[in-house]
N, CA, C and O atoms as CSV, one atom per row, in Angstrom:
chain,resi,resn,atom,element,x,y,z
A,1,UNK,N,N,0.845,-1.186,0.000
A,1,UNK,CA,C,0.000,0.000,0.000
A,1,UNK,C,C,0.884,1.240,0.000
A,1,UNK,O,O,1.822,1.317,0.794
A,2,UNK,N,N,0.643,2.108,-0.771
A,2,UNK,CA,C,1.140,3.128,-0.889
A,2,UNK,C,C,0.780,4.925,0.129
A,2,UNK,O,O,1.343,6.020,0.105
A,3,UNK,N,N,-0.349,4.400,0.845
A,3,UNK,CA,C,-0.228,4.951,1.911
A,3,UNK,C,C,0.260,5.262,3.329
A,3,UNK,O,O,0.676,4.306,3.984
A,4,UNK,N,N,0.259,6.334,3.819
A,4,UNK,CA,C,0.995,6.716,5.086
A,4,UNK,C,C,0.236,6.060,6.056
A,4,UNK,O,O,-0.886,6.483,6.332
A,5,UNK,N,N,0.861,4.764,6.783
A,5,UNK,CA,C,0.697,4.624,8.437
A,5,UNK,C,C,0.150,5.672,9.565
A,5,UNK,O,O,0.866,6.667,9.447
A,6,UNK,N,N,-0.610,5.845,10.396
A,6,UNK,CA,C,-0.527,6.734,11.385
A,6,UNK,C,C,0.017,6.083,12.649
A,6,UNK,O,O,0.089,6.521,13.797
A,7,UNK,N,N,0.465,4.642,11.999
A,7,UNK,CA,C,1.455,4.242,13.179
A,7,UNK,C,C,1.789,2.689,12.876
A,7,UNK,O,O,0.963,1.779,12.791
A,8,UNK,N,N,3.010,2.610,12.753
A,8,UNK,CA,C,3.818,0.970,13.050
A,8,UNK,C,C,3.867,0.571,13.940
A,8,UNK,O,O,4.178,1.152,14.980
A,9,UNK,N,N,3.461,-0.968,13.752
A,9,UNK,CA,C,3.937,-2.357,14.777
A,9,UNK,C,C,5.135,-2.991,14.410
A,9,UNK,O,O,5.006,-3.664,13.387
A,10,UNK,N,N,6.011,-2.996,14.798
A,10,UNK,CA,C,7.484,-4.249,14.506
A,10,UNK,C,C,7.055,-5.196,15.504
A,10,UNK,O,O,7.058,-4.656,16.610
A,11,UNK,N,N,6.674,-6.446,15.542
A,11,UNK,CA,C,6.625,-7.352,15.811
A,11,UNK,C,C,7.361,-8.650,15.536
A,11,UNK,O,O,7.111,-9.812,15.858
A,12,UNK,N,N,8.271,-8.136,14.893
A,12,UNK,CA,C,9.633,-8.723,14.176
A,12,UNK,C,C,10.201,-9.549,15.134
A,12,UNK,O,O,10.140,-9.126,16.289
A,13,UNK,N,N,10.838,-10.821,14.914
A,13,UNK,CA,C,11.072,-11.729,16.399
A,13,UNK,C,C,10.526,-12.017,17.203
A,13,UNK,O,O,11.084,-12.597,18.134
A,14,UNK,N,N,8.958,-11.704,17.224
A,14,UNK,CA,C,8.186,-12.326,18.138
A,14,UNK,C,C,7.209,-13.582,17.995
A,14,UNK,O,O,6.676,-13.691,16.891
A,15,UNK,N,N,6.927,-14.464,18.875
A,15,UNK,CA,C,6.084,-15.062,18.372
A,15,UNK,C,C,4.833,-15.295,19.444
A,15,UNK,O,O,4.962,-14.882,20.596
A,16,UNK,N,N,3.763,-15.891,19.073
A,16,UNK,CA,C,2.407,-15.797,19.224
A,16,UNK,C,C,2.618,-16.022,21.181
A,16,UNK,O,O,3.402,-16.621,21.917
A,17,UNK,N,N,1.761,-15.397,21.298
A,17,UNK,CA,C,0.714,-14.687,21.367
A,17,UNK,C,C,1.238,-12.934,21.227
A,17,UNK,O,O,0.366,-12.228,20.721
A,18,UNK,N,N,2.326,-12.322,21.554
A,18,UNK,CA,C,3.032,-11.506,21.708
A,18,UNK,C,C,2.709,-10.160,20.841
A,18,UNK,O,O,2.573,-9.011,21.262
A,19,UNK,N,N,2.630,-10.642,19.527
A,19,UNK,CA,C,2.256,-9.631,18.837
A,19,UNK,C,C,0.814,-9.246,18.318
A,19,UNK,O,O,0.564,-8.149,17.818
A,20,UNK,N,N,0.137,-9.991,18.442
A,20,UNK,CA,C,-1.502,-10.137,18.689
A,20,UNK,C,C,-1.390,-8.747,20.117
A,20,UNK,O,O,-1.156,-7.551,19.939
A,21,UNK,N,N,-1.688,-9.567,21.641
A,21,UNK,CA,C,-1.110,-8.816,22.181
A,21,UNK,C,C,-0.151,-7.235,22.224
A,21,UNK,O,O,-0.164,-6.490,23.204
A,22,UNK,N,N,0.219,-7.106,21.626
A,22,UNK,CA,C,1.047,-6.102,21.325
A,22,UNK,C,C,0.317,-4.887,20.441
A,22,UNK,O,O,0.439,-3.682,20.660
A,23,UNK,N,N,-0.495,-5.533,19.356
A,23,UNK,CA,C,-1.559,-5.001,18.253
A,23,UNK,C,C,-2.914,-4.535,19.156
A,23,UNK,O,O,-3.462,-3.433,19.196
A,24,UNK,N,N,-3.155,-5.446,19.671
A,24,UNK,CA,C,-4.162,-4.982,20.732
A,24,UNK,C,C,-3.893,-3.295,21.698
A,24,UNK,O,O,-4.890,-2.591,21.855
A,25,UNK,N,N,-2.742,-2.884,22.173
A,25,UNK,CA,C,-2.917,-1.926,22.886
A,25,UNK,C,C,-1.951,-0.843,21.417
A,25,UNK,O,O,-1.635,0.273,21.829
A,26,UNK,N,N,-1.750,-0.982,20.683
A,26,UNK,CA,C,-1.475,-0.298,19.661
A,26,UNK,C,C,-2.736,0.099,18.763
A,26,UNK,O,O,-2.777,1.146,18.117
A,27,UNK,N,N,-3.642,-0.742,18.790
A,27,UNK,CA,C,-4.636,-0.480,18.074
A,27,UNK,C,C,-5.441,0.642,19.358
A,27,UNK,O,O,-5.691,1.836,19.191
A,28,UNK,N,N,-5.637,0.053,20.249
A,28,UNK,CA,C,-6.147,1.309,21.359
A,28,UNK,C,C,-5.791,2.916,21.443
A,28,UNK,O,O,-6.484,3.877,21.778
A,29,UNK,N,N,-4.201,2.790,20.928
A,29,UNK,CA,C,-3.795,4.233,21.135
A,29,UNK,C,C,-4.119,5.488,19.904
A,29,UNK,O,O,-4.039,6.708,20.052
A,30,UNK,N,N,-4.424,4.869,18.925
A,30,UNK,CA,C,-4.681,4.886,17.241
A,30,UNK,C,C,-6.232,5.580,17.273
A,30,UNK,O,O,-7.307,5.106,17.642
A,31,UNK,N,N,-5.904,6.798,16.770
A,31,UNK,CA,C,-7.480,7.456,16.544
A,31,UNK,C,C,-8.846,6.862,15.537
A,31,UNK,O,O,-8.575,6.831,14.336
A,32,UNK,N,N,-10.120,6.444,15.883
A,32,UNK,CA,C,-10.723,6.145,15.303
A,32,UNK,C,C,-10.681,6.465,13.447
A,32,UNK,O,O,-10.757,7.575,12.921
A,33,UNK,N,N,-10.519,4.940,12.641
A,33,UNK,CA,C,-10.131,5.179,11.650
A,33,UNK,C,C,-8.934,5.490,11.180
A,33,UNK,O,O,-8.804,6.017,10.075
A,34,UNK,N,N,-8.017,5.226,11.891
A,34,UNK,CA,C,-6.833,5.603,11.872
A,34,UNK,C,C,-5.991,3.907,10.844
A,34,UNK,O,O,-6.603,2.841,10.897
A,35,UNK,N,N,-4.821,3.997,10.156
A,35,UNK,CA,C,-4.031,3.140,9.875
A,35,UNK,C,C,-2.895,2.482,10.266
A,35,UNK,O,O,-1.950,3.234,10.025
A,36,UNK,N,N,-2.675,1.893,10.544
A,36,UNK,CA,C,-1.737,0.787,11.328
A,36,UNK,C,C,-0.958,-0.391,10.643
A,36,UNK,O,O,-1.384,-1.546,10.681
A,37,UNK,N,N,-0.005,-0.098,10.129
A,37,UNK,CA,C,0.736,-1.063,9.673
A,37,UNK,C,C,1.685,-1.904,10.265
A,37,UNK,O,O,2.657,-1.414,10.841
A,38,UNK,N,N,1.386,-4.054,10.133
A,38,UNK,CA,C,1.986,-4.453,11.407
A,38,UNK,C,C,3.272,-5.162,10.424
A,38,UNK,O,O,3.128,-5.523,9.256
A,39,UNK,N,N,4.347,-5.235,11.107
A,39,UNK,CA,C,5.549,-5.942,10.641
A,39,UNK,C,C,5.694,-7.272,11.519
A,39,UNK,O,O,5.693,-7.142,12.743
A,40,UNK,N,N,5.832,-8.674,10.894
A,40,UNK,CA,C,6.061,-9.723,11.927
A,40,UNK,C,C,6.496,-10.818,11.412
A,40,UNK,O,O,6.274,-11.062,10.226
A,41,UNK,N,N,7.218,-11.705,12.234
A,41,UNK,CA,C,8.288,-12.580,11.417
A,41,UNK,C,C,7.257,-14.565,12.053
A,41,UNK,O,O,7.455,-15.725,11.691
A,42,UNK,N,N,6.463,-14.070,12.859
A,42,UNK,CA,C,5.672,-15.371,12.798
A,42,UNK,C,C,4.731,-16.045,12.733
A,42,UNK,O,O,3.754,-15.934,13.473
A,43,UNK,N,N,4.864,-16.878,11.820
A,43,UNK,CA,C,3.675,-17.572,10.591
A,43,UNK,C,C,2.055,-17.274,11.706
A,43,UNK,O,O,1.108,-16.554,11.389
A,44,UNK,N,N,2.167,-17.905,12.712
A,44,UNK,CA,C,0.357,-17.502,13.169
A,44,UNK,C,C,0.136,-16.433,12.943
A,44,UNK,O,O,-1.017,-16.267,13.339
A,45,UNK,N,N,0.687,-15.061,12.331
A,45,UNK,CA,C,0.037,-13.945,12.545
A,45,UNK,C,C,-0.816,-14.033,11.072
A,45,UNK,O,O,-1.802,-13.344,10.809
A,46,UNK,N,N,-0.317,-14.853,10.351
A,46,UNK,CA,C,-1.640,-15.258,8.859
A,46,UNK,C,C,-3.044,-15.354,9.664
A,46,UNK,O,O,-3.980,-14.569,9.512
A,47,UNK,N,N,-3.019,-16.452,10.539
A,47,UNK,CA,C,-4.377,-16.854,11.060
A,47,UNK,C,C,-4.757,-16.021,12.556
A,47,UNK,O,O,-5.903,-15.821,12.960
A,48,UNK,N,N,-3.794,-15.704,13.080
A,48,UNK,CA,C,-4.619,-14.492,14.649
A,48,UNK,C,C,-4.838,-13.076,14.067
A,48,UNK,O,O,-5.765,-12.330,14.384
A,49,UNK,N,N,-3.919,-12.822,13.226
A,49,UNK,CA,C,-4.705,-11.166,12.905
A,49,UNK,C,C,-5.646,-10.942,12.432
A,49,UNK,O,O,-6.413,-10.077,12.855
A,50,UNK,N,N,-5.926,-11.882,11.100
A,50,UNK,CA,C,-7.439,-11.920,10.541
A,50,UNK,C,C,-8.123,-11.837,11.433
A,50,UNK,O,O,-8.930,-10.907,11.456
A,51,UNK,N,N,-8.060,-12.875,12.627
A,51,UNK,CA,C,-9.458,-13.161,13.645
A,51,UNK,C,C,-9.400,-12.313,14.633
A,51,UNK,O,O,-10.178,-12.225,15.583
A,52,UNK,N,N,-8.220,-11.519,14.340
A,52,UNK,CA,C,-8.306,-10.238,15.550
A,52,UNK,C,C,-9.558,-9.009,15.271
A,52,UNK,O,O,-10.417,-8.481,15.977
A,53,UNK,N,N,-9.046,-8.878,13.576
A,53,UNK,CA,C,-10.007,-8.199,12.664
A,53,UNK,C,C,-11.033,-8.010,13.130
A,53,UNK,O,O,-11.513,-7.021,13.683
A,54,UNK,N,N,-11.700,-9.725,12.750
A,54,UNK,CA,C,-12.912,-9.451,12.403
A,54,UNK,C,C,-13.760,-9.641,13.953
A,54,UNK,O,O,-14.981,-9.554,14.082
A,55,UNK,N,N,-12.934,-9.874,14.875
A,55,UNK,CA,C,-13.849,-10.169,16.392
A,55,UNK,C,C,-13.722,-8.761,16.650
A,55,UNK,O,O,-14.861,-8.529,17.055
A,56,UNK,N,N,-13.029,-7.513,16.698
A,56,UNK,CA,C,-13.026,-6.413,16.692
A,56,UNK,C,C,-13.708,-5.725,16.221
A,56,UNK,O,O,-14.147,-4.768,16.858
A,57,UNK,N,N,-13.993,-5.911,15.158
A,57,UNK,CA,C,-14.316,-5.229,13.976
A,57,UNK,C,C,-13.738,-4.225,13.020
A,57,UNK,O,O,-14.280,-3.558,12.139
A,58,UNK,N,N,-12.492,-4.295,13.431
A,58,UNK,CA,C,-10.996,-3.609,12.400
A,58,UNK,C,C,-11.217,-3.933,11.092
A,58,UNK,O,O,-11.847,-4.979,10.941
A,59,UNK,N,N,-10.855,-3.293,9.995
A,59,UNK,CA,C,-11.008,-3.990,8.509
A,59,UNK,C,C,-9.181,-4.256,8.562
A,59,UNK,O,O,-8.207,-3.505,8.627
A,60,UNK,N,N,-9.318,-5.242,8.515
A,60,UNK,CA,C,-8.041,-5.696,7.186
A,60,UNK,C,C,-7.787,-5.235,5.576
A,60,UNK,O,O,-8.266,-5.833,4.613
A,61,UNK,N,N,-7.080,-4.253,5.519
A,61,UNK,CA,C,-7.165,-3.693,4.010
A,61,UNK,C,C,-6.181,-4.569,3.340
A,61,UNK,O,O,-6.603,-4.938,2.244
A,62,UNK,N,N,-5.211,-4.945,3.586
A,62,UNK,CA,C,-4.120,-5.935,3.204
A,62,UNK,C,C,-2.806,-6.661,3.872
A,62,UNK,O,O,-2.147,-6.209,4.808
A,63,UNK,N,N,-2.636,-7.592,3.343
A,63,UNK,CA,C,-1.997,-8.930,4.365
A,63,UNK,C,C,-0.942,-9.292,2.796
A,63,UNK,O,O,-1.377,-9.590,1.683
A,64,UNK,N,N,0.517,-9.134,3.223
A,64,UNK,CA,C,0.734,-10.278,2.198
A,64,UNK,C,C,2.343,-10.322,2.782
A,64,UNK,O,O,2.854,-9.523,3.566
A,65,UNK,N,N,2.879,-11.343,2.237
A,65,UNK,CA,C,4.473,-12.296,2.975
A,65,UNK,C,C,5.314,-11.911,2.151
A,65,UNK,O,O,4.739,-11.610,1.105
A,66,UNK,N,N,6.340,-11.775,2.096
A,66,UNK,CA,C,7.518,-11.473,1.749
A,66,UNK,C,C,8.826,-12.410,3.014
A,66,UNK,O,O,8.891,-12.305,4.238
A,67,UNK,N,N,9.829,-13.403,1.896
A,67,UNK,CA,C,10.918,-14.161,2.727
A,67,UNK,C,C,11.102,-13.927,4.285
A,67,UNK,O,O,11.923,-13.536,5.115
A,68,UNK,N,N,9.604,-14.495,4.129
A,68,UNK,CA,C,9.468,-15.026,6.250
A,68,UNK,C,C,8.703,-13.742,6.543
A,68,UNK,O,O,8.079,-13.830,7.601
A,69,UNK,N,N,8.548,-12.416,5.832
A,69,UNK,CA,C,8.300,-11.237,6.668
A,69,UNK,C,C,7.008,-10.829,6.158
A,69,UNK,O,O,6.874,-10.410,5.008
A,70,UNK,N,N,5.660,-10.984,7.320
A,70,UNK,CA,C,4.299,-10.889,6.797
A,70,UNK,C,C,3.977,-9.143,7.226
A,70,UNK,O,O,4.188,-8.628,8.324
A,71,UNK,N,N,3.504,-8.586,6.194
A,71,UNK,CA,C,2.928,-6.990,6.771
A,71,UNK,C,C,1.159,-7.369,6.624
A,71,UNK,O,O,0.609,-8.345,6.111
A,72,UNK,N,N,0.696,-6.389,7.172
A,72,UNK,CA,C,-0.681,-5.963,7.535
A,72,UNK,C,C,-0.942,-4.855,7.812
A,72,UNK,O,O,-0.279,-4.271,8.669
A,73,UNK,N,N,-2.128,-4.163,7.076
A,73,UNK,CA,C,-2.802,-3.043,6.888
A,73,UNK,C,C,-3.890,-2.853,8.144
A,73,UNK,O,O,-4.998,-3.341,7.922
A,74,UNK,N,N,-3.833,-2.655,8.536
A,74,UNK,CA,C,-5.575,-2.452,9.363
A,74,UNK,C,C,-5.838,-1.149,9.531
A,74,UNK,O,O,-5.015,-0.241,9.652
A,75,UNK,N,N,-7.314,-1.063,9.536
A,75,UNK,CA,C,-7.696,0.713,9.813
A,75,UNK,C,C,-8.713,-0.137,11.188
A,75,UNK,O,O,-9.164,-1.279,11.272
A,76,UNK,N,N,-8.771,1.134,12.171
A,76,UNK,CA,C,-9.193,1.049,13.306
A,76,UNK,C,C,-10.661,1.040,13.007
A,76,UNK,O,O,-10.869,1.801,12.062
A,77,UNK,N,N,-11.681,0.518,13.412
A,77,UNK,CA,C,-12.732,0.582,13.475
A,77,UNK,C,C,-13.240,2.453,13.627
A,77,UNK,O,O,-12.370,3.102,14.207
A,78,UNK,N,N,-14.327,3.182,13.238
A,78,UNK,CA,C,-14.945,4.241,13.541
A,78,UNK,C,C,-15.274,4.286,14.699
A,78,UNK,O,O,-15.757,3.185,14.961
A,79,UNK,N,N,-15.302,5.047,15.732
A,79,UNK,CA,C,-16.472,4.473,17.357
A,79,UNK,C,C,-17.605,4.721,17.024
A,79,UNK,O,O,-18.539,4.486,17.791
């Protein structure tokens, strides 16, 4: 995506539950509607961020892998 973040996750070297966790109070600090781009080096974050998404109600705008290194888009829900 060629848009500006209003804030990064490096979650780089971590693994589960940690960066889930971690996304969770990052997504809290993030103004309604706001963008959040996450950086992370382990494979569950394919299957916990989606379901972080959608139990939240965050949209996932895009997810895709690059040699071991998965990014993710999310915009914060509106309140």
């Amino acid at each position: 995506m060629s848009q500006q973040p209003d804030a990064i996750l490096d979650a780089t070297g971590l693994n589960c539950p940690e960066p889930v966790m971690m996304l969770h109070n990052k997504v809290r600090d993030l103004p309604a509607g706001g963008l959040l781009k996450v950086i992370a080096t382990d494979p569950s974050t394919r299957r916990d961020i989606p379901k972080f998404c959608v139990f939240l109600g965050h949209e996932l705008l895009d997810q895709s892998e690059e040699a071991g290194t998965y990014l993710y888009w999310i915009r914060k829900k509106a309140d």
